[in-house]
PLY file of the C-alpha trace (Angstrom):
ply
format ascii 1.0
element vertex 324
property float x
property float y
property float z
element edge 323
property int vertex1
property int vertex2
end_header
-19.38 36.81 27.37
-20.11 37.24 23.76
-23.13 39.80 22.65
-24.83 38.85 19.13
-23.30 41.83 17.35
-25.31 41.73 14.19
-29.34 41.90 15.99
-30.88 42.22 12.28
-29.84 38.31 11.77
-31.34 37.57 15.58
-34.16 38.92 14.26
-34.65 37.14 10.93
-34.44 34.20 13.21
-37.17 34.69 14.96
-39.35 35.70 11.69
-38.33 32.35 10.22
-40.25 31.16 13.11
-43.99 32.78 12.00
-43.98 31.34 8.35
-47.34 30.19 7.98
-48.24 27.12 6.14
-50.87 29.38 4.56
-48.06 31.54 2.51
-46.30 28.09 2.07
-49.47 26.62 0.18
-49.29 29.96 -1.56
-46.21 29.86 -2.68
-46.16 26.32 -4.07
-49.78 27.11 -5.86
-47.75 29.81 -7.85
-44.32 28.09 -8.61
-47.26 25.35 -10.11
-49.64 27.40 -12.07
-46.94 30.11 -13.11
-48.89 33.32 -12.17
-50.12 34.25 -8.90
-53.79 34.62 -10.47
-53.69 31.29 -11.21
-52.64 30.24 -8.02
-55.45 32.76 -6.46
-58.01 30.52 -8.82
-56.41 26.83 -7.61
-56.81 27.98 -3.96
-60.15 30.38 -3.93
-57.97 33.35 -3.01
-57.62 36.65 -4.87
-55.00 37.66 -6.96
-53.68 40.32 -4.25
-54.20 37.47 -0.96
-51.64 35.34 -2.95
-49.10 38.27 -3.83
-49.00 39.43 -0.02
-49.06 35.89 1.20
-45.80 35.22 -1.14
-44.29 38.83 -0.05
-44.62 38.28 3.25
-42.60 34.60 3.10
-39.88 36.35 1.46
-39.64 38.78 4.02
-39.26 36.35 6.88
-36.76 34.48 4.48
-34.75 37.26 3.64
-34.38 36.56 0.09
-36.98 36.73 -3.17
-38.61 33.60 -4.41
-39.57 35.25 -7.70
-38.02 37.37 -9.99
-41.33 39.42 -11.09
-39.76 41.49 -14.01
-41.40 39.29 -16.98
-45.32 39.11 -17.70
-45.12 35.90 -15.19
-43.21 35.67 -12.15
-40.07 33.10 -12.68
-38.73 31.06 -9.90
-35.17 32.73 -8.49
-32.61 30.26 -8.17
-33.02 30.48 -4.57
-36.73 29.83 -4.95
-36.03 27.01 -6.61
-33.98 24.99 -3.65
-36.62 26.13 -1.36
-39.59 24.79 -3.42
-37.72 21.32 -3.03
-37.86 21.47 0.53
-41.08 23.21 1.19
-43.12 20.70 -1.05
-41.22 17.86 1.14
-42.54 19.59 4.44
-46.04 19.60 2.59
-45.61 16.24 2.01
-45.18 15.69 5.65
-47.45 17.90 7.12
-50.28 15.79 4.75
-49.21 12.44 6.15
-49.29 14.11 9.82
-52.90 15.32 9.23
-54.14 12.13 8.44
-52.04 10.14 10.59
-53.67 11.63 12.94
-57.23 11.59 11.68
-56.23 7.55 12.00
-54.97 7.94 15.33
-58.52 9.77 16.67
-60.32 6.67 15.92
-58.19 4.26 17.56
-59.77 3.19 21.10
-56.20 1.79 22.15
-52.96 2.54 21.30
-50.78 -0.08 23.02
-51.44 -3.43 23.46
-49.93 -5.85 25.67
-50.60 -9.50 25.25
-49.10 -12.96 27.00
-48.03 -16.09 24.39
-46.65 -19.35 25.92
-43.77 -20.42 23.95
-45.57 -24.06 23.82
-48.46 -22.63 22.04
-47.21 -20.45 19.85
-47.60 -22.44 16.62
-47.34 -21.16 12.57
-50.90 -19.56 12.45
-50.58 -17.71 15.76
-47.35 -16.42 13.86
-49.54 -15.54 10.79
-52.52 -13.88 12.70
-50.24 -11.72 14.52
-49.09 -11.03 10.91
-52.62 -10.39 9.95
-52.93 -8.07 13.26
-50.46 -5.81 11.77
-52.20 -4.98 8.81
-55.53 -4.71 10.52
-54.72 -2.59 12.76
-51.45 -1.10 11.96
-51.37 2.26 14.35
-51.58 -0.25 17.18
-48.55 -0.72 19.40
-47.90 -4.42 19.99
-45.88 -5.89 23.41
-45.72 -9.73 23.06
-44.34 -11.12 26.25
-43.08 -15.06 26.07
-43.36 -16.80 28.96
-44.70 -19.78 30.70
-48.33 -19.84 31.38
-47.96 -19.61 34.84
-45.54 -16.95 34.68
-48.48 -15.15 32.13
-51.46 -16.03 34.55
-49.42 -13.76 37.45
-48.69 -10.81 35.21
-52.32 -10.94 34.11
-53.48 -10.84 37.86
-50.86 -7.94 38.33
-52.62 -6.62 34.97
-49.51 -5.72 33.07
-51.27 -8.01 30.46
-54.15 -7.18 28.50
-54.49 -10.99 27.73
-52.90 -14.22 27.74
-53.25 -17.79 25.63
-51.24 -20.53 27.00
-52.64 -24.51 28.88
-53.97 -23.29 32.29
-55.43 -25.31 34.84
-59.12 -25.52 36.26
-58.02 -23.54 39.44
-56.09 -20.96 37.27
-59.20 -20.30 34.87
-61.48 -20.41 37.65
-59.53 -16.39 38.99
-60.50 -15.19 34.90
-62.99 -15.10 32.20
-61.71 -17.42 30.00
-62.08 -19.08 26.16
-61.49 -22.07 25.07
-59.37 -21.83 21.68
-57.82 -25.13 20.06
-56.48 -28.31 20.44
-52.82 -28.99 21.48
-51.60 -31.82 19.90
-48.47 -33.51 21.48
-46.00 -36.53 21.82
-44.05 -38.58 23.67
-40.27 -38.43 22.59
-36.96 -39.76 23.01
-33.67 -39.59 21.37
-31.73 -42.65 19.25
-29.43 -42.26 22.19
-32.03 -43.19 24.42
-33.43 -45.86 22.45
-29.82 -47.81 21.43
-28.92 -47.35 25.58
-32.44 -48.60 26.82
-32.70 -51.87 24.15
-35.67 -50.54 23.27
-37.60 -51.64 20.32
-37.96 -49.06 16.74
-40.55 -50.04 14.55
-41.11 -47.05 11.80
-39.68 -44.41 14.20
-42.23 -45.13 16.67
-40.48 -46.87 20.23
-42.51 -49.16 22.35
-41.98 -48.76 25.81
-43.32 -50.81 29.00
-44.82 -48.52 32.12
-42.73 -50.66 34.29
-39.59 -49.16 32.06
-40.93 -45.65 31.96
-42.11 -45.54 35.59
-37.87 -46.38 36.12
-37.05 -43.46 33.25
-36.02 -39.35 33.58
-39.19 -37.21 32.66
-38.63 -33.77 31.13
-41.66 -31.94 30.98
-42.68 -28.47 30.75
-44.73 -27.45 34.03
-47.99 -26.41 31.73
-48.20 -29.79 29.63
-50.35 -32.22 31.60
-49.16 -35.85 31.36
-51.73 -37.18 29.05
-54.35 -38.89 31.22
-51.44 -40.38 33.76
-51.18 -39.83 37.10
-47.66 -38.00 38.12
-47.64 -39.30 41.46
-47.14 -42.63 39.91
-44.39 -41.95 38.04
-40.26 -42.12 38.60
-39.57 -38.82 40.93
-37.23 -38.23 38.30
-39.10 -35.72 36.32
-37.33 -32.18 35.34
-39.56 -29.17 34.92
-38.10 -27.26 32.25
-39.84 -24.19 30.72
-37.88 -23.03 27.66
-38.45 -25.59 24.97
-35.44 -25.55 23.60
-33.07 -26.32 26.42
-35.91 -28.75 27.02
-35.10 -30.11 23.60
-31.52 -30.73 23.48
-31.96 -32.12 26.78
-34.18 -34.74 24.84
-31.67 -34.57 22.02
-28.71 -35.78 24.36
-30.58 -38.81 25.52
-31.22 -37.21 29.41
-34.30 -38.60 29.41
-37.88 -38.94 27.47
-40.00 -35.55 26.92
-43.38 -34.31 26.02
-44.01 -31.94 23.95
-46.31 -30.66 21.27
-45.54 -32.15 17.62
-45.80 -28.56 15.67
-42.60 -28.00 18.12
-40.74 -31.35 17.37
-41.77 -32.66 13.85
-39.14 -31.42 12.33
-36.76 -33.78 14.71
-38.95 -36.12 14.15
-38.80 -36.10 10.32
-35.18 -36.02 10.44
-34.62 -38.77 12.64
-33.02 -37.05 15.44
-36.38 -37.91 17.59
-37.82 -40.38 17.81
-42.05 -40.76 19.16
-42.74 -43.37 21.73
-45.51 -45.23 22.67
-45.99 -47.22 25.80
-48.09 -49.86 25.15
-50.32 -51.67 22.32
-53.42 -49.50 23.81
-51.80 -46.31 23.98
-52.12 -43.62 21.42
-49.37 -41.84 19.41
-50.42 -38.86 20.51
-52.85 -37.00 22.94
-54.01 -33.28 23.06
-54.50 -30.54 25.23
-56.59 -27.34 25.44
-54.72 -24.29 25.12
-57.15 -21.22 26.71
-57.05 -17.59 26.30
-57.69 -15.83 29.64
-58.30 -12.10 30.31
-59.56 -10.57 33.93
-62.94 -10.57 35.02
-64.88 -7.24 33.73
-61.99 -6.65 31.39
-63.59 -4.55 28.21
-62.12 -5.56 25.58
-61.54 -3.14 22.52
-62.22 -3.50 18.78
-57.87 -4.47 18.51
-58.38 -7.27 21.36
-61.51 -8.36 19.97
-60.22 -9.58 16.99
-57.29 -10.94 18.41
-59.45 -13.03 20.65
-61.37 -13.98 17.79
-58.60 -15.12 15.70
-57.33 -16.75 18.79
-60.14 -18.98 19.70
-61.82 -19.78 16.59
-58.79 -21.68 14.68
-57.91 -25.29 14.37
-54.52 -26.26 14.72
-53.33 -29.04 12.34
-51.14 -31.88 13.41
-48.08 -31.44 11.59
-47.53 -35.32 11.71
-50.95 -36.44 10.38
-51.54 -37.22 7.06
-54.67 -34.86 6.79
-52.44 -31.61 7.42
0 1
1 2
2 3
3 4
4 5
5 6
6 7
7 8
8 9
9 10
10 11
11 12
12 13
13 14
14 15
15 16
16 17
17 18
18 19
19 20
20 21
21 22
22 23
23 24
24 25
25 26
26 27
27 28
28 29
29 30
30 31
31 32
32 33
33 34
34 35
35 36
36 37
37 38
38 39
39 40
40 41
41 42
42 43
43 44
44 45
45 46
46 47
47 48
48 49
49 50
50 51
51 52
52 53
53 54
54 55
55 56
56 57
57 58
58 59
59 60
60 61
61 62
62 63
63 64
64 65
65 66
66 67
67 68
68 69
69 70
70 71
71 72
72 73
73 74
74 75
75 76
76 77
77 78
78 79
79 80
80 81
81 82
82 83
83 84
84 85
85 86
86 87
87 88
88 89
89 90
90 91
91 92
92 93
93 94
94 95
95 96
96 97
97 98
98 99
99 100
100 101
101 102
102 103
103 104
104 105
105 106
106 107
107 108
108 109
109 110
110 111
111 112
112 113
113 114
114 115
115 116
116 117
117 118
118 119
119 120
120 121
121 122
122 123
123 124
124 125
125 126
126 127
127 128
128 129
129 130
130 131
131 132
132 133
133 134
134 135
135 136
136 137
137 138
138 139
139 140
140 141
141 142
142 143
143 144
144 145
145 146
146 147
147 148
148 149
149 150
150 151
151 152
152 153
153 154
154 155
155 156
156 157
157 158
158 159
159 160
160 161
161 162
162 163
163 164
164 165
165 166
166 167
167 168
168 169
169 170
170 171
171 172
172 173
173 174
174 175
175 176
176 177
177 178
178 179
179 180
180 181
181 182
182 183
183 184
184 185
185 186
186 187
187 188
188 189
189 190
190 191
191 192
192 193
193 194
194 195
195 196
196 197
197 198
198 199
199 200
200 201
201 202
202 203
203 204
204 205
205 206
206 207
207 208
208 209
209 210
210 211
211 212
212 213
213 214
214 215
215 216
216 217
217 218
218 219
219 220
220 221
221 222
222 223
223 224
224 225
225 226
226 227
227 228
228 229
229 230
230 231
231 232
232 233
233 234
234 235
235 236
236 237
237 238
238 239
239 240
240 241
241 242
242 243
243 244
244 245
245 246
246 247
247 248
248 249
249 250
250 251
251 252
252 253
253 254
254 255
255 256
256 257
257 258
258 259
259 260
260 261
261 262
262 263
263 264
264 265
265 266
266 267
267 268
268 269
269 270
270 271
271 272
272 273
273 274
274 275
275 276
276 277
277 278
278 279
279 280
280 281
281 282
282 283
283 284
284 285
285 286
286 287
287 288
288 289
289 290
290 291
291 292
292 293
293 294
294 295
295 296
296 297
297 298
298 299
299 300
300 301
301 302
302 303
303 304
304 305
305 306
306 307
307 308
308 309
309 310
310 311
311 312
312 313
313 314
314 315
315 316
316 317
317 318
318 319
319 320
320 321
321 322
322 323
């Protein structure tokens, strides 16, 4: 077992330990001003509180900071490299103080909120952008998942929040507010259309209900089927949640999808999608409300406030009208 053999450098140690940030101010006061008068004057101390400060720092160094043999006391070489690092710890210790000024009047740190893949559109993209700025001390969590998946881990309230398309008996468990439309499409790939006969006019396939009723459906469990009754349909209809294996599903001609256009107008500009209509009286396209849905007595804090703000009071533009 080895025994420290030299206790006077054990001890220095230990002094190194009680430097004060008081001497440290000191010390860079006089390296600044160039006399420790000075230095007394910049920091309302007296000539002799300054000289004691800066003697005691060298003792707990172990080494003189100023050679004090002219009229005005000269940085030492080793003063010098420690001036670098002490002004850099300065620097620090500043940012830490008001860092955490910052932090004291911040009524929640972390934040953990629920986006449905389906929803999550440009602007949602560009308020949580916004978000950051606002309110950059916050900790942000965004969890991606289906809105059922979301509603659950709001009940087991590991969410502080969720926007997604929830149903009347889902909404009906939370306080809820309505935020904007969701604007979707019918969609099938050339594939689709070349193997089915069916008809292209502009990009835009007519389809009969007799033809569709007979088709695969790919759907994504939280998009309702635009005013049609599911039990009507084919009982071919595939439930797939992530969008984009929902997507190249489409893609590879497996069947005809809905989903909303911000999510498939660029496939659609590029031709690798094509829209679909089923009759003369059907529309192009049909909407749905996307909700953001918190539990009931939830407060919600100045951060979640103007999240749900952003949230709910936006309109979403089609990406395939004219008017975007």
């Amino acid at each position: 077992m080895e025994v420290n053999s030299n206790p006077t450098t054990s001890k220095k140690k230990l002094l190194v330990m009680k430097i004060q940030l008081e001497s440290l101010s000191s010390f860079i006061a006089a390296a600044d001003t160039g006399s420790f008068s000075a230095a007394g004057r910049k920091l309302k101390k007296s000539q002799a509180a300054i000289s004691l400060s800066i003697q005691n720092l060298e003792i707990d160094l172990g080494f003189s900071l100023f050679d004090r043999d002219g009229k005005y006391p000269q940085l030492t070489q080793q003063g010098e490299l420690f001036l670098k690092d002490t002004r850099q710890l300065m620097s620090q210790y500043t940012a830490f103080i008001e860092r955490s000024k910052s932090i004291s009047n911040v009524e929640q740190i972390k934040l953990c909120i629920g986006i449905d893949p389906l929803v999550c559109c440009h602007k949602i993209n560009k308020i949580i952008l916004d978000f950051s700025i606002a309110f950059p001390l916050v900790e942000l969590k965004i969890v991606q998942q289906n809105s059922e998946s979301l509603a659950q881990k709001l009940t087991d309230k590991t969410l502080d929040f969720a926007l997604g398309v929830f149903s009347q008996n889902v909404k009906k468990h939370f306080e809820h507010i309505a935020a904007f439309h969701l604007i979707g499409s019918w969609i099938v790939s050339p594939s689709y259309v070349e193997s089915n006969n069916l008809h292209l006019d502009n990009g835009v396939v007519k389809i009969e209900k007799s033809l569709f009723n007979q088709s695969r459906i790919l759907l994504s469990s939280e998009i309702p089927l635009t005013d049609m009754d599911e039990s009507t349909l084919t009982k071919q209809i595939w439930y797939v949640e992530d969008i984009h294996t929902l997507l190249s599903f489409c893609r590879n001609g497996l069947g005809i999808a809905y989903l909303p256009n911000f999510v498939v107008a660029h496939d659609l500009e590029k031709g690798s999608l094509n829209k679909l209509v089923f009759d003369l009286e059907q529309v192009e396209s049909s909407s749905s409300r996307v909700s953001l849905i918190y539990n009931l007595g939830y407060q919600k804090s100045p951060a979640v406030e103007w999240l749900t703000n952003k949230f709910s009071n936006f309109k979403l533009c089609d990406p395939m009208s004219v008017q975007c």
